[in-house]
N, C-alpha and C positions, 0 to 999 in steps of 0.2 A: 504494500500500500504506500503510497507516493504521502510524504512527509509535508504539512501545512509551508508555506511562504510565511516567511519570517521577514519583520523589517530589520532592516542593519541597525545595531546596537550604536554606532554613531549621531543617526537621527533622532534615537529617542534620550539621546544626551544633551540634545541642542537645544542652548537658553530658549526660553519664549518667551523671557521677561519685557512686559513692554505691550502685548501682542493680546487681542480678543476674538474671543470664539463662540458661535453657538451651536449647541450639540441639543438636536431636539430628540425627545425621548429617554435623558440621561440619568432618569431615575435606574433604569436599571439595565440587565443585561451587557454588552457590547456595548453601549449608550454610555452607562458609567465608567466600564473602564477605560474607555477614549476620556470622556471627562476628567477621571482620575490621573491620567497620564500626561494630558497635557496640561494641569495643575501642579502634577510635581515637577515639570520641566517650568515653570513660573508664569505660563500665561494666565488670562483672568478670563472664564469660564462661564457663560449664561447657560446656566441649565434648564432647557424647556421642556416643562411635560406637563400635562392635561391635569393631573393632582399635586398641586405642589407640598401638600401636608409628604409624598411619598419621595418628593425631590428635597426636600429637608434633610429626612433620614437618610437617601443616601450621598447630600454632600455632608455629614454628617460621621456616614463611617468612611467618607473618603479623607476629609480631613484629621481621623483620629487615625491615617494610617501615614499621615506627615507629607506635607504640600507644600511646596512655597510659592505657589501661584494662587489664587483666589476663585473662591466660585458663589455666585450668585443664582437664585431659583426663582424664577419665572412661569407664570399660568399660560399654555399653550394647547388649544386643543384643535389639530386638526382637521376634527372635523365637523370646526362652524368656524366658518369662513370672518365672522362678526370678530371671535377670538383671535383669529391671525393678525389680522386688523388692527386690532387693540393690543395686542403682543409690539408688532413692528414699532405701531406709533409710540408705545413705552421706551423700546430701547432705543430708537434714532432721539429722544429727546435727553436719552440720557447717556448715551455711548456716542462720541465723536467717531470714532473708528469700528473697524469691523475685519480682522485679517483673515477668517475661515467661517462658513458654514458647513455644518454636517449635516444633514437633512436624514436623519439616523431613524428617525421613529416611526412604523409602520403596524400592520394587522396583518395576519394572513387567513387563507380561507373562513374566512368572517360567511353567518350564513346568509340567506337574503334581505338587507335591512338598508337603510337609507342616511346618510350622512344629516347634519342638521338643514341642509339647502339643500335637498333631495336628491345627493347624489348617490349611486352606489357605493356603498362604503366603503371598499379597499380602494376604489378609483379615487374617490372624494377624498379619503384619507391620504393615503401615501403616496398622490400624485400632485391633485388638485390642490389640497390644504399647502404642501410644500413649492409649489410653483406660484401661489399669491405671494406665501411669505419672503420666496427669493425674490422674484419681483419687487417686494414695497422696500427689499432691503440693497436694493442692488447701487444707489446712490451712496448709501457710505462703505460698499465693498471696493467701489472706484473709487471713490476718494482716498480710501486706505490701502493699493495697489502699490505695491503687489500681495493679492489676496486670490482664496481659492474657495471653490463652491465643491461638496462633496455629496452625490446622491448614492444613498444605500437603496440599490437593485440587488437581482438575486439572478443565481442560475436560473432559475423556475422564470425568466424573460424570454427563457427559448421552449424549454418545457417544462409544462407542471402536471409531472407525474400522466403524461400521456399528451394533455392539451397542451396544443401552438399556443406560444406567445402571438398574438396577433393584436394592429390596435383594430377594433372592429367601430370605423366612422361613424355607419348607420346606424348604432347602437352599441352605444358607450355604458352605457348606464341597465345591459341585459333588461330594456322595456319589452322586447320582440323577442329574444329569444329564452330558452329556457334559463332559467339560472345556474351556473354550476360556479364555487367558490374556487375551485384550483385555477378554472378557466378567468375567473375574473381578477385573482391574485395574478397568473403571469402579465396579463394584459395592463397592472397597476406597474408591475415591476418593468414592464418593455418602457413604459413610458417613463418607468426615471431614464432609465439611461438614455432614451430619446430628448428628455429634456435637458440631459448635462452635455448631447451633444447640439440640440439648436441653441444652448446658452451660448455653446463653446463657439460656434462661426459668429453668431452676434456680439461676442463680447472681446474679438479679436482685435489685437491691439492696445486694449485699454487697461490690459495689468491682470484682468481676473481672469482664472482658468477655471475650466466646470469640466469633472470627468464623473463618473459612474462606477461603483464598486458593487463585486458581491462579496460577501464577509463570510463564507464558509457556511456550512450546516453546525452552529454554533449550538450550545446547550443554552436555553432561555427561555423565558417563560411563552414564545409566541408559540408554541404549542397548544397552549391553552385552549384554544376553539374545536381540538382534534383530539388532546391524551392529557390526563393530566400532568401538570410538570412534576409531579411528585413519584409519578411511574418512569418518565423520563431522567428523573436525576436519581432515580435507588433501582426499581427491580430492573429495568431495559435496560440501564447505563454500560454496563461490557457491552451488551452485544448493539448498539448503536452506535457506542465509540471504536467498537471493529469493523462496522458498517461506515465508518468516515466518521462520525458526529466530533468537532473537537472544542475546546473549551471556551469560556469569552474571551480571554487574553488571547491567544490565538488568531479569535475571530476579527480583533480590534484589527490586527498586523495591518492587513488592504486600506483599515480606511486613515490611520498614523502616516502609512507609506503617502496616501493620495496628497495627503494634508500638508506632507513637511520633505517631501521628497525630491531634490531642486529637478531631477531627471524627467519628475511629469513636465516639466514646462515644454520639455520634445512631444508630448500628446495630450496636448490638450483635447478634450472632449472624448478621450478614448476610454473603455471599461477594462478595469482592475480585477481581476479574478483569483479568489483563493481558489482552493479544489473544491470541485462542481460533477453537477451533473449535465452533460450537455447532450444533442443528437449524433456531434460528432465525439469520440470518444478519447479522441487526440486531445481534447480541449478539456477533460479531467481534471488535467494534472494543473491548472491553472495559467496564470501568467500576468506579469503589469509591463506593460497591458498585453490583453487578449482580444485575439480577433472572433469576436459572437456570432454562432454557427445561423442565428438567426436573420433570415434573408432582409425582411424587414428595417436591421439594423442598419443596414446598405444602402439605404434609398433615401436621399436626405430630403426630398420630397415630405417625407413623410412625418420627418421631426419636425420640418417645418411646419405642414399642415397642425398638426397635434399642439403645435405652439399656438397658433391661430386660433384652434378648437377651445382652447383653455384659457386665453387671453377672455375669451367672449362668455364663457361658463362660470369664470370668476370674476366677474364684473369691471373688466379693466378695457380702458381705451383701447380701436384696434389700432 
């Protein structure tokens, strides 16, 4: 079994005093340890997630494990667009700068239910919600250039568990067709990386780079909608962790590497891949970056469309 991608222990040595970041979803999982890590290298840390009593506690135990960088907790729920809104306008009033976002916090096969602005939930959430909030934040990520935009996609952009990644136009929101949650989790996940990549020809130039990560089949609580995490982390845990599954430290590597890695600045807009599942099988064993077996990913038509489609869905000028 081909061994997780590790970032070089150089980069995760490199000051970040000076330097802000927001890591949504940092309460927990891969979420915090990014957090955590770039805390102890001394950057100053917005930690967004939907329950902040839950982002207390974990800057909390992040800081009793010794920091020299700073973390602040912030109310973020992606999926009411009203709260993104209200998130942005807090920090540009009170953050002059902005050197990284992670766009980390996501759902997976969530079953049929509807965001707060009626969207399908995994699309609404871990597309939609984070394509407003890049957007109202993009003014002080240029001003703070050189800065970088990081979306956590996943394997499951190309397949999930059988279903194409596809963006499907005529029906974004499964009004027409049947519901299926793996099929609407890859089609959430195609469009981060389609989004880091229409960020990345748009924002060419101006200092900020957007690329796309999957983070491994990490052990975390997004199970939760399929297995309890409590069967996932005690009786399954060998035989998941022999089947690939590896830990959040691990899973962090891709998205540290995307964040602090001066060699992304050669691929901008390109996806970052730990070990995956993909159709082709060469594409396993990961890569930063990796070329996504997914035909779709090829057609810059299509990010582009998809940018337009969400521009108009999230209520912002065309």
């Amino acid at each position: 079994m081909a061994k997780p991608l590790m970032c070089p222990p150089a980069l995760l040595s490199t000051d970040l005093a000076g330097k802000t970041y927001i890591v949504t979803g940092g309460n927990s999982g891969i979420g915090q340890v990014t957090v955590g890590q770039l805390a102890k290298q001394g950057a100053h840390i917005v930690l967004a997630c939907r329950r902040p009593a839950d982002g207390e506690r974990a800057k909390a135990e992040l800081v009793a494990q010794g920091i020299r960088g700073t973390i602040s907790v912030a109310e973020l729920d992606l999926a009411n667009l009203a709260s993104v809104r209200a998130f942005a306008s807090s920090f540009l009033a009170s953050h002059p700068t902005l050197h990284g976002l992670v766009n980390n916090a996501g759902v997976m096969n969530t079953p049929a239910t509807k965001t707060r602005d009626g969207f399908e939930t995994q699309f609404g959430t871990n597309h939609l919600g984070h394509f407003l909030l890049t957007e109202l934040l993009l003014p002080v990520l240029q001003v703070s250039a050189p800065a970088r935009i990081v979306n956590l996609s996943s394997c499951y952009h190309d397949k999930a568990l059988g279903r194409d990644g596809v963006i499907d136009f005529d029906d974004l929101q499964f009004e027409r067709r049947p519901y299926d949650g793996w099929a609407a989790y890859a089609q959430s996940k195609l469009a981060n990386l389609l989004h880091a990549q229409e960020l990345a020809a748009r924002l060419d130039g101006t200092g900020v780079l957007a690329v796309s990560v999957h983070p491994g089949w990490v052990r975390t609580n997004l199970v939760k909608t399929f297995m309890p995490p409590w069967l996932q982390n005690t009786v399954l845990r060998p035989l998941l962790q022999w089947q690939g599954m590896i830990e959040p430290w691990q899973g962090t590597q891709t998205t540290l590497y995307a964040l602090l890695s001066p060699d992304v600045a050669l691929h901008n807009g390109a996806f970052f891949s730990q070990l995956g599942i993909y159709r082709d099988k060469a594409a396993n064993k990961g890569g930063w970056p990796l070329r996504s077996p997914n035909p779709q990913v090829h057609d810059p038509a299509v990010a582009t469309r998809l940018g337009q489609v969400s521009r108009q869905l999230v209520g912002l000028a065309a």
